[in-house]
C-alpha positions as CSV (number, residue, x, y, z in Angstrom):
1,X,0.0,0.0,0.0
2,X,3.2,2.1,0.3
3,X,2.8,3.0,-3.6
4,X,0.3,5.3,-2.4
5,X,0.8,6.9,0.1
6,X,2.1,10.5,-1.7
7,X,-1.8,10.9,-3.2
8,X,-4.3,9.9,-0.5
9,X,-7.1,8.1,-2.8
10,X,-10.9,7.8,-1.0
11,X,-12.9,5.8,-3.5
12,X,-16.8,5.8,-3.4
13,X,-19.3,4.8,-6.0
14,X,-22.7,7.1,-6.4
15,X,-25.3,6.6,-8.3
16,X,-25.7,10.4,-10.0
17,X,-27.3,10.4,-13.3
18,X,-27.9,6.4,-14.1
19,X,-23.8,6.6,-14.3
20,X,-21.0,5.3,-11.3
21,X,-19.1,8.2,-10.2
22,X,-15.5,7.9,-9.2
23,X,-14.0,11.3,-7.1
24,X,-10.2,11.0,-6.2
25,X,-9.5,13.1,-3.6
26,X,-6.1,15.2,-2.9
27,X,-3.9,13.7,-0.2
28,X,-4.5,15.9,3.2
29,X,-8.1,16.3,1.7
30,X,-11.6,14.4,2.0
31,X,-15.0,15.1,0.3
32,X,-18.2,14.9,0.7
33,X,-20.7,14.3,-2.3
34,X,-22.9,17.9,-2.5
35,X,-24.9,17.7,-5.0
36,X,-25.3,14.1,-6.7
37,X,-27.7,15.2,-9.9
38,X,-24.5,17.8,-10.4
39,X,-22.0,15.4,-9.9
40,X,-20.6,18.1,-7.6
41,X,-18.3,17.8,-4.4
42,X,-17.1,19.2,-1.2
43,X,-13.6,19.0,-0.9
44,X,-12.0,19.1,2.9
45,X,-8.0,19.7,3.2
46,X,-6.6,20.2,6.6
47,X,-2.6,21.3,6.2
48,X,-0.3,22.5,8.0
49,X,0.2,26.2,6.3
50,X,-1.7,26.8,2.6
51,X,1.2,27.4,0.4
52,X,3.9,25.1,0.9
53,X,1.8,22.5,1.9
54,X,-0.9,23.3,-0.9
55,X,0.1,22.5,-4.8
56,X,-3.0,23.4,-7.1
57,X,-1.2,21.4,-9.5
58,X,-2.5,18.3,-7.2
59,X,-5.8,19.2,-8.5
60,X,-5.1,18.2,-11.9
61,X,-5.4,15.0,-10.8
62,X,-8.2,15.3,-9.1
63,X,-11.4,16.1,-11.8
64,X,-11.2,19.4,-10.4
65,X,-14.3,20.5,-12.5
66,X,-16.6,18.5,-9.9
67,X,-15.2,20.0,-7.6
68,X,-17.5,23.4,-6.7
69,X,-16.6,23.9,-2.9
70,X,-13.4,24.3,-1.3
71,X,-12.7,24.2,2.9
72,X,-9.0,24.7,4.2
73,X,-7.9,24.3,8.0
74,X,-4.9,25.6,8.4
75,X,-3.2,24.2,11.8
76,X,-3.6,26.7,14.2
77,X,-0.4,26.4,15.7
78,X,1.2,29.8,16.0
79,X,3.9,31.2,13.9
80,X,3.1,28.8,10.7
81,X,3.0,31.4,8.3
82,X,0.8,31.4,5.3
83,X,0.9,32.5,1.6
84,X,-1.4,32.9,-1.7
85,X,0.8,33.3,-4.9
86,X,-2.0,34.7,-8.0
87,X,-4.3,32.6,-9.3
88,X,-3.5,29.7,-6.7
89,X,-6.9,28.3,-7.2
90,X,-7.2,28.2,-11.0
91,X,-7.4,24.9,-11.5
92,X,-10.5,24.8,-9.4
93,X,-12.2,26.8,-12.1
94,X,-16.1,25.3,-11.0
95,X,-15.7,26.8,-7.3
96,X,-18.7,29.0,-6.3
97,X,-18.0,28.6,-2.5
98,X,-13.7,28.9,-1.2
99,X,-13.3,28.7,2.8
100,X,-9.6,29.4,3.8
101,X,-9.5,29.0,8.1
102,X,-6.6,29.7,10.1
103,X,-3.8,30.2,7.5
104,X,-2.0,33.0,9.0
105,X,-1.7,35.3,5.7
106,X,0.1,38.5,5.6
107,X,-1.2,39.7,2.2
108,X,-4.0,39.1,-0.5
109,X,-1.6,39.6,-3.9
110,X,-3.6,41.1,-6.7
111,X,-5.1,38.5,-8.9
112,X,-5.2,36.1,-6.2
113,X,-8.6,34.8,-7.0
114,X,-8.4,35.2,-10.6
115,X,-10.2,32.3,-12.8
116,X,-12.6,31.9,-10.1
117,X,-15.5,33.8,-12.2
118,X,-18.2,31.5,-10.7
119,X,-17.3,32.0,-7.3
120,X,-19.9,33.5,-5.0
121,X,-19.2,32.9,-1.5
122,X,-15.4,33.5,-0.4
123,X,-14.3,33.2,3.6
124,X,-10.8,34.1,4.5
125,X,-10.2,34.5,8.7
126,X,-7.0,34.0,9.3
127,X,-7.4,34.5,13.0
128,X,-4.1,36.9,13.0
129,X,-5.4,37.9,16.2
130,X,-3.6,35.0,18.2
131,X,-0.7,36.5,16.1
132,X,-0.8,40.1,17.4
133,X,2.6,41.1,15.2
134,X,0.7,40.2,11.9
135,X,-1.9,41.5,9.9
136,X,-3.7,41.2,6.6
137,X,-3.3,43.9,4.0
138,X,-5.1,43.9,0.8
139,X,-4.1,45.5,-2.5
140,X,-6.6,47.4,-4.6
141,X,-6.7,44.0,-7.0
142,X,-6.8,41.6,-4.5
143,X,-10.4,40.5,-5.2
144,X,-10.4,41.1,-8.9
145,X,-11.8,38.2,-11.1
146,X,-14.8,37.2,-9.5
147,X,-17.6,39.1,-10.5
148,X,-20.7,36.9,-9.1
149,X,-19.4,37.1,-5.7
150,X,-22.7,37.9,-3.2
151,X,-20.7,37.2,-0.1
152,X,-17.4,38.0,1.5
153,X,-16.1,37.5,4.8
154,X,-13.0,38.9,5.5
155,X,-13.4,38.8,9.9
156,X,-10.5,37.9,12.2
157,X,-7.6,39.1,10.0
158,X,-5.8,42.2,11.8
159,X,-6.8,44.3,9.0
160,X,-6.0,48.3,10.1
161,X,-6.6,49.8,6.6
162,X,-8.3,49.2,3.4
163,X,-7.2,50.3,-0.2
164,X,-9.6,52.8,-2.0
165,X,-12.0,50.8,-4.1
166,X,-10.9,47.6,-3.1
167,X,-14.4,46.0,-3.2
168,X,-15.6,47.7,-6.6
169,X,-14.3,44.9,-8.8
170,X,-17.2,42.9,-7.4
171,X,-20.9,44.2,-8.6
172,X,-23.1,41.3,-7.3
173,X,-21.5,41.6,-3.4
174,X,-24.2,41.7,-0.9
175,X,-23.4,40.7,2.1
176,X,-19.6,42.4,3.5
177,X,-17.8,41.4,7.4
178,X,-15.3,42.7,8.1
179,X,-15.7,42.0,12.4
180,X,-13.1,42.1,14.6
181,X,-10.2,43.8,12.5
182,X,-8.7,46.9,13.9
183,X,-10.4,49.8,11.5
184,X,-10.6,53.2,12.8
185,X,-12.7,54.9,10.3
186,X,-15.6,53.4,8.1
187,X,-14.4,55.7,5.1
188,X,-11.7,53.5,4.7
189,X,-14.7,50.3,3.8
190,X,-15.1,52.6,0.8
191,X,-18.3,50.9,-0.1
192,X,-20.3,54.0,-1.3
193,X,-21.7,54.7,-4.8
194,X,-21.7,52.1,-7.0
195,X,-19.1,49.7,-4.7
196,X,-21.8,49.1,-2.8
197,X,-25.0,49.4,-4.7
198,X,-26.5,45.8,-4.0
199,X,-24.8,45.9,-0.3
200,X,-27.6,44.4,2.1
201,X,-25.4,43.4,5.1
202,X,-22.1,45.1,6.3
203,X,-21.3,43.8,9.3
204,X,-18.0,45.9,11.0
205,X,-18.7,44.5,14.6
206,X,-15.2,44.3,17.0
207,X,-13.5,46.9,15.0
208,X,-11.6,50.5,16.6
209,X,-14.2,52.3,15.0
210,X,-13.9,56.2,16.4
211,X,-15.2,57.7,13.0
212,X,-19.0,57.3,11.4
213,X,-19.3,59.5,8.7
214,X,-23.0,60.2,7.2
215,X,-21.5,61.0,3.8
216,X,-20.2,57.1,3.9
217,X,-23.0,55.6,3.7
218,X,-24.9,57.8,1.0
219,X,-25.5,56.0,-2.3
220,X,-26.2,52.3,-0.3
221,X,-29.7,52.3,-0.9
222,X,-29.9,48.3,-0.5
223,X,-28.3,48.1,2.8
224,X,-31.4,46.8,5.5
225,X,-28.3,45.6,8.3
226,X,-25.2,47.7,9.1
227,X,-23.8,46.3,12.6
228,X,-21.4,48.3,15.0
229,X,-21.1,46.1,17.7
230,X,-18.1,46.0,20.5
231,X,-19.0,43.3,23.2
């Protein structure tokens, strides 16, 4: 069994369209069948930091077109350090949901999430508060290339500034958290005028806020939630 060992195969036949269907799943990853009409999975990779532990060439292997929802645990032992190189998750071109937990990241590059153009739900806490020395910082581009994205949840990540127009390159966004980051000043969400227009949630709960201004929030003329909370 030794000649397998480098790619961790879990076998399971299901019936899905009067045909046997055959998923091979990444080694550090399991999955779960989510939609068997669809032939579409749930794939579940716990590693030790995403980056050196996480080759999207692996996915290759793995009929990456079925798969359409991606979870990664990072280990959330301190000082294992994280990083996302630019279109890291290309392969996985069918994703419309991408959870990333725990991988201590320092920076979103631009084009990070580029080929993704389906994606619509995207978590990334990297819990850089048990890491008080790092912090997340975004680049104007770092969410470019996913255009159908309805929800983003960016809590938990040491974030102390945004870049102007950061979340414009994604027209369809809803619902926006951004708890428990160290912002100041809710002009620097820069969600107003058309970067916002379909914005129903923002959720900026455990954040520094000392600054509201009015003029902020003019133009958001979807928004029915907008949540301050420091508990």
């Amino acid at each position: 069994m030794r000649a397998v060992v480098a790619i961790h195969v879990l076998w399971s036949v299901v019936a899905a369209c009067g045909a046997t269907f055959f998923y091979t799943a990444p080694e550090n990853c399991d999955w779960t069948l989510r939609d068997a009409a669809r032939e579409e999975v749930t794939l579940s990779c716990r590693l030790r930091t995403i980056g050196s532990d996480f080759d999207s060439s692996n996915f290759s292997l793995s009929q990456a077109e079925h798969v359409t929802e991606l979870r990664v645990l990072c280990s959330d032992v301190l000082f294992f350090q994280s990083s996302l190189q630019p279109r890291v998750f290309q392969r996985l071109y069918s994703l419309d949901t991408l959870s990333l937990e725990h991988c201590k990241l320092t920076e979103l590059r631009p084009g990070t999430f580029l080929g993704l153009d389906g994606m619509r739900r995207l978590t990334v806490r990297s819990h850089n508060s048990d890491w008080s020395a790092m912090a997340l910082e975004l680049k104007t581009e770092s969410l470019v290339g996913m255009p159908h994205l309805e929800h983003l949840d960016l809590g938990q990540n040491n974030i102390w500034t945004l870049p102007g127009r950061v979340f414009c390159p994604l027209p369809a966004l809803r619902h926006l958290y951004l708890t428990w980051n160290r912002l100041q000043d809710v002009s620097e969400v820069d969600v107003s005028g058309n970067c916002g227009a379909h914005l129903v949630i923002l959720d900026l709960s455990g954040n520094d806020l000392v600054v509201l201004p009015e003029a902020e929030l003019v133009g958001l003329d979807s928004l029915r939630a907008l949540h301050l909370q420091y508990l």
